[in-house]
C-alpha positions in Angstrom: 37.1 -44.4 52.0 40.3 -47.0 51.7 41.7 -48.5 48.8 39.5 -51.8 49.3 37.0 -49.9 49.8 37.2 -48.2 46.3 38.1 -51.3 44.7 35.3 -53.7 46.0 32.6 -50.3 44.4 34.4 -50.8 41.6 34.3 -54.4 40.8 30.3 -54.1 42.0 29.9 -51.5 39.1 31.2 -53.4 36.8 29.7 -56.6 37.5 26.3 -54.2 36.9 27.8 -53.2 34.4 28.3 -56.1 32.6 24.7 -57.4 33.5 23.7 -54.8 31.5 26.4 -55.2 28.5 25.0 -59.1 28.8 20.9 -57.9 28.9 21.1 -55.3 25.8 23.6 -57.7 23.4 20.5 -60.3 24.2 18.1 -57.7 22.9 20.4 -56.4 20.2 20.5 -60.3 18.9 16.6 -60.3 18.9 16.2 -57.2 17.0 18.4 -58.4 14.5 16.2 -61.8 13.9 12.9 -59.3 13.6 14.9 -56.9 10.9 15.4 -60.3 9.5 12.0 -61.6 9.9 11.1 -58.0 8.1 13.4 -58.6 5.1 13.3 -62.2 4.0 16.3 -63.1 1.5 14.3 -64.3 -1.2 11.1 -62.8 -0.5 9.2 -60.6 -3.3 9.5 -57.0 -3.1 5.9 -56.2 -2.5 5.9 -58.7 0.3 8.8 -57.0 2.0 7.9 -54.9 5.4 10.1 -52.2 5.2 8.6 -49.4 7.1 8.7 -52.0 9.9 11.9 -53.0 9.3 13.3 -48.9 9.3 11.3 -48.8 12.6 13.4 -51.6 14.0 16.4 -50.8 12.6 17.0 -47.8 14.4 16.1 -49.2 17.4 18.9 -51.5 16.6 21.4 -48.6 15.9 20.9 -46.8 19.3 21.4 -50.0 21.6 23.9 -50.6 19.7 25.9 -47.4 20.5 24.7 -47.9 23.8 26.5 -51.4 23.9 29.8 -49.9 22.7 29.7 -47.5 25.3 29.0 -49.7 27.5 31.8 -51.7 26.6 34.3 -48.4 26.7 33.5 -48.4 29.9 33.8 -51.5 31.0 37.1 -51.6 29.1 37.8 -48.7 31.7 36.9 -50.0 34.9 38.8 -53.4 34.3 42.2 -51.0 33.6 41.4 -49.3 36.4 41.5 -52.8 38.5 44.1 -54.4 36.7 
């Protein structure tokens, strides 16, 4: 495989890639508004939902570490293009 070759797989990974970094911040931002929705500000304590809001939460934490490995590695590949 020639150099072009290589690079042209490359930037077609990382354009997937960053379709994907693009899809999961999208549902990161909407699991954020339910944990919100969950927890109201200046809602009553007996009105909160927090089992839900637990549930959701750590949902939230593992696309987030998803996402930052996700950007690491598109970090990476554009290096590697430079």
């Amino acid at each position: 495989m020639g150099f072009d070759t290589e690079r042209l797989t490359l930037r077609g990974r990382l354009a997937v890639k960053e379709a994907d970094a693009r899809n999961l911040e999208l549902s990161i931002q909407g699991d954020v508004e339910a944990v919100r929705l969950l927890l109201p500000p200046f809602a009553p304590v007996v009105e909160l939902k927090t089992q839900q809001a637990a549930v959701q939460a750590v949902e939230l934490a593992a696309k987030h570490t998803e996402y930052l490995g996700l950007v690491a590695e598109i970090a990476a590949m554009k290096k590697a293009l430079g």
